[in-house]
N, C-alpha and C positions, 0 to 999 in steps of 0.2 A: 191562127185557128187550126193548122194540120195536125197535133194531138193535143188534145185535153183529159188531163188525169180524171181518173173516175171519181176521187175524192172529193176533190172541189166543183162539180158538179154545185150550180146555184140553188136545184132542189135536187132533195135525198127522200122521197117516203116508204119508210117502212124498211131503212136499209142500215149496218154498221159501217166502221171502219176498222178495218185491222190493219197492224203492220204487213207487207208486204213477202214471199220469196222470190219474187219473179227479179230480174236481170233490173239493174239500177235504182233497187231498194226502192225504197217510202213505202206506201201505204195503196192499197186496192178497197173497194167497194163489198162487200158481203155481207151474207143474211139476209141473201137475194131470196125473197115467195115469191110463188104466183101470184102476178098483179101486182107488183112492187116497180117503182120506176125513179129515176132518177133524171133532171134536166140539166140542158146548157142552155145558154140567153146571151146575146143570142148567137145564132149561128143561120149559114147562109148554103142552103146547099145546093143553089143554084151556082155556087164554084164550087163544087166536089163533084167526081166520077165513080167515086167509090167509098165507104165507109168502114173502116176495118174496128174490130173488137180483136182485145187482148185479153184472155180468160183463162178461167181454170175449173174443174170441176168433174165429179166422177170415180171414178177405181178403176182398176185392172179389169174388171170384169165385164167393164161398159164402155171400155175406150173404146171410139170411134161411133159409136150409138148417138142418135139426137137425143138432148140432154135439155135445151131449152129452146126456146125463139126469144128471137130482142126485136121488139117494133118498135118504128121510128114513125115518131108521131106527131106534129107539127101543133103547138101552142098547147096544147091542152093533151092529159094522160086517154083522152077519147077521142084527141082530135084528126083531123087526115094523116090517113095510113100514107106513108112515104117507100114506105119497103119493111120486109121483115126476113129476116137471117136466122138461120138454124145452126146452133152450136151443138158442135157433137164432144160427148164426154172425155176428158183428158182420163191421166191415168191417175188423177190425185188431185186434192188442192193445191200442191204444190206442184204441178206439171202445166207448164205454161202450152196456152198457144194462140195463135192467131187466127179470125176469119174474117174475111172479106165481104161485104153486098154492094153490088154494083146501085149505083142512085143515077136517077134522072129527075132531078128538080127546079122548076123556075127560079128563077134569082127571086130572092127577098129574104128579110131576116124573120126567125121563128123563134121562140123558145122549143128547141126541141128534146122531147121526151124519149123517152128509152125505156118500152112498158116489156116486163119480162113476163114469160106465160111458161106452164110445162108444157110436154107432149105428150100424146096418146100414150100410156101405159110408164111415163116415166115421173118423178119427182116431182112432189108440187111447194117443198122447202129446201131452202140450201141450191135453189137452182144450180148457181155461179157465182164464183168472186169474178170482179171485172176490174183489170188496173188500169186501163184506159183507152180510148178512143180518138183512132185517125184519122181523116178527112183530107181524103186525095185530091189533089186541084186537080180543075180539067186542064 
């Protein structure tokens, strides 16, 4: 379970795939909107301490700015809110990076979702490409 590429995600709505530049090739997730989400099935994050995204997204002019939230959503794209992480803008699509939200979750298995939203004053298409997601054991 500790990373799962974004592409093979069991659902996709409303998202592509492209080939990849970030470090160890394949392919990322993109044509990330608002409200767009993607799931794993399942996944237990009553063994995780922490959840990391690997993204990219933004220009020069916005690096370091929040860029999107990623909510983590248990069963359902509406279902209980587990945490939500604020990615702030790389300097490019092709400028990788990582962020971290610490989780505190009962044991059990979810389908869990991955619902992307913009923020106040910023983008509400192209949020983020995402190549994939880590899941720290406690």
């Amino acid at each position: 379970m500790p990373r799962q590429q974004a592409e093979f995600a069991q659902v996709k709505q409303n998202v592509t795939i492209a080939n990849t530049s970030d470090t160890g090739g394949g392919q990322h997730v993109n044509g990330i909107d608002a409200g767009d989400a993607i799931a794993f099935d399942p996944i237990n994050l009553g063994d995780a301490s922490a959840v990391t995204f690997r993204y990219s997204g933004g220009s020069a002019a916005t690096a370091g700015t929040p860029r999107a939230t990623v909510e983590l959503r248990l069963d359902s794209p509406t279902g209980p809110l587990a945490g939500t992480a604020t990615l702030n803008a790389t300097t490019g699509n092709n400028a990788w990076s990582s962020q971290t939200l610490p989780v505190d979750q009962p044991a059990g298995g979810h389908r869990l979702y991955l619902v992307f939203q913009p923020v106040a004053g910023g983008p509400t298409t192209g949020l983020v490409n995402l190549n994939w997601v880590e899941f720290t054991p406690r």
